[in-house]
N, C-alpha and C positions, 0 to 999 in steps of 0.2 A: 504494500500500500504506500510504504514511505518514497519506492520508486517511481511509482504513478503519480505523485505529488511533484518529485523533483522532475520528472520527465514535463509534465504540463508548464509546470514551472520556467525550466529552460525552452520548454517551445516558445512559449509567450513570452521569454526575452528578448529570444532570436526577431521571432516578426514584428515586435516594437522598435528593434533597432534596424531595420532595413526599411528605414524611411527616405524617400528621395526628393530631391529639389523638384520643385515646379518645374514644370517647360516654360521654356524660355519664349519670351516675348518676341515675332519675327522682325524684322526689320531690313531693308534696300539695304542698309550699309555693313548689317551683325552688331552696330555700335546704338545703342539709345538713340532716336531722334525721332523728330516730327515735321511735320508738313504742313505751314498753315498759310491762307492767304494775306494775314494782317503783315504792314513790313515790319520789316527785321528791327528797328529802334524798338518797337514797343515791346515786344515779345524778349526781346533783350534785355530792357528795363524791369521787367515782369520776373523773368528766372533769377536776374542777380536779384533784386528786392527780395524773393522769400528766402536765395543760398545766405542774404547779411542777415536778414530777420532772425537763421537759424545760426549765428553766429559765424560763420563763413567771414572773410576776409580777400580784398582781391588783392592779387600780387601782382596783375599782368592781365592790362587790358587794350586791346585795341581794335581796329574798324570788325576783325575777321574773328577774332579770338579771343578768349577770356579765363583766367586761371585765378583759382580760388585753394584757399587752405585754411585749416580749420584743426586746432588741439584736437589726439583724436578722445583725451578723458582717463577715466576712469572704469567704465563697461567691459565686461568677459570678454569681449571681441577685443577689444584696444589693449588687454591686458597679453592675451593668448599673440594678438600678430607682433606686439613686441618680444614677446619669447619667441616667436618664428624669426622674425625679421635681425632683430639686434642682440642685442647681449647686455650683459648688466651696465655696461659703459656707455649704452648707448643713447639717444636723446630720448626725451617719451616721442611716440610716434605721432606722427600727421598725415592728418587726410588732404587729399587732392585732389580737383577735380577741374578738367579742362572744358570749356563747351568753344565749339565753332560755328560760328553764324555767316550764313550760305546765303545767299540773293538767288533765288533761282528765277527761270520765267514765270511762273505763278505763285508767286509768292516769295515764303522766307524759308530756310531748312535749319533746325537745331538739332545740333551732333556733340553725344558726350563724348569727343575724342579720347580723353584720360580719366580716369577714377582708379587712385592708388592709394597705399597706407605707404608711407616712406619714415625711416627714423635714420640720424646720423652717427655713424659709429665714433669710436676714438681718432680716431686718427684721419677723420675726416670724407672719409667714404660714404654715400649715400645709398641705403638697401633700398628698393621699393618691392611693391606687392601691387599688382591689381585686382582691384573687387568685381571689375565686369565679367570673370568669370565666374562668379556666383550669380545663378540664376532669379534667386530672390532680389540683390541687388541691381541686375539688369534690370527686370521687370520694375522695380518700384521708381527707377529712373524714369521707365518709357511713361507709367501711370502719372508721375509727375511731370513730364511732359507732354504728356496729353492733355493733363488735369488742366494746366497753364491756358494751351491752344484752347479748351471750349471757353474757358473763362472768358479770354482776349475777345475769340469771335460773340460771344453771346452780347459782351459791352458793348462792342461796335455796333453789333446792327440794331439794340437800343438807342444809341445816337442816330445810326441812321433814320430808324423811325422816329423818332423825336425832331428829325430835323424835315422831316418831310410831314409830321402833322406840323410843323408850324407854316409851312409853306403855303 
């Protein structure tokens, strides 16, 4: 009987641990982005405002590109990729995150070029990690990118119709 206890027991540790990541969100590029008609300023202004609101920092901005970093804290994740990443010498780690802003014919295209955990060793070397290979991570990028795109278009065509009942 005590077999059949530890037997059921070890089953149902086995298939609580063979848990897997989401499927991944598709995308034209493999990289987070979106597509939206509004131009490229606004939608621009829109992403960086909520990455500073969540305490994000820019390091590096210009017409095409934008690079953000951010403490990565105190969290099991930020504790575990500095044990991966560095060693006791090394800085606490930081987040990174690059987006690219694309002019296309219809519109504007936003692209998470980079999303990395980087810390600085001793001696001056810098390790990084990318997060876009975790599929949860990808995904909550596209979602907050998406999320962004209906907000933008839903404002707009409130102003449009506001500007056309006043006409």
């Amino acid at each position: 009987m005590k077999n059949l206890y530890l037997y059921i027991l070890t089953l149902t540790f086995i298939l609580v641990s063979c848990v897997s990541q989401p499927d991944r969100a598709y995308t034209s590029s493999g990289k987070p982005e979106v597509l939206t008609s509004v131009p490229i300023e606004i939608i621009k202004d829109e992403v960086i405002r909520i990455f500073v609101e969540d305490a994000w920092v820019i390091t590096n901005d210009s017409k095409y590109s934008t690079t953000m970093t951010k403490p990565c804290g105190d969290g099991f994740g930020c504790i575990m990729g500095q044990a991966l990443i560095g060693n006791s010498y090394s800085t606490p780690p930081q987040m990174e995150i690059s987006f690219s802003w694309i002019k296309t014919n219809n519109g504007s295209k936003v692209l998470v070029s980079r999303y990395d955990m980087s810390t600085q060793m001793a001696f001056g070397q810098i390790n990084r990690q990318t997060l876009l290979g975790n599929n949860t991570n990808f995904n909550q990028l596209v979602d907050l990118l998406n999320r962004v795109k209906r907000n933008i278009e839903e404002d707009n065509l409130m102003l449009i119709e506001d500007e056309n009942q006043s006409i």
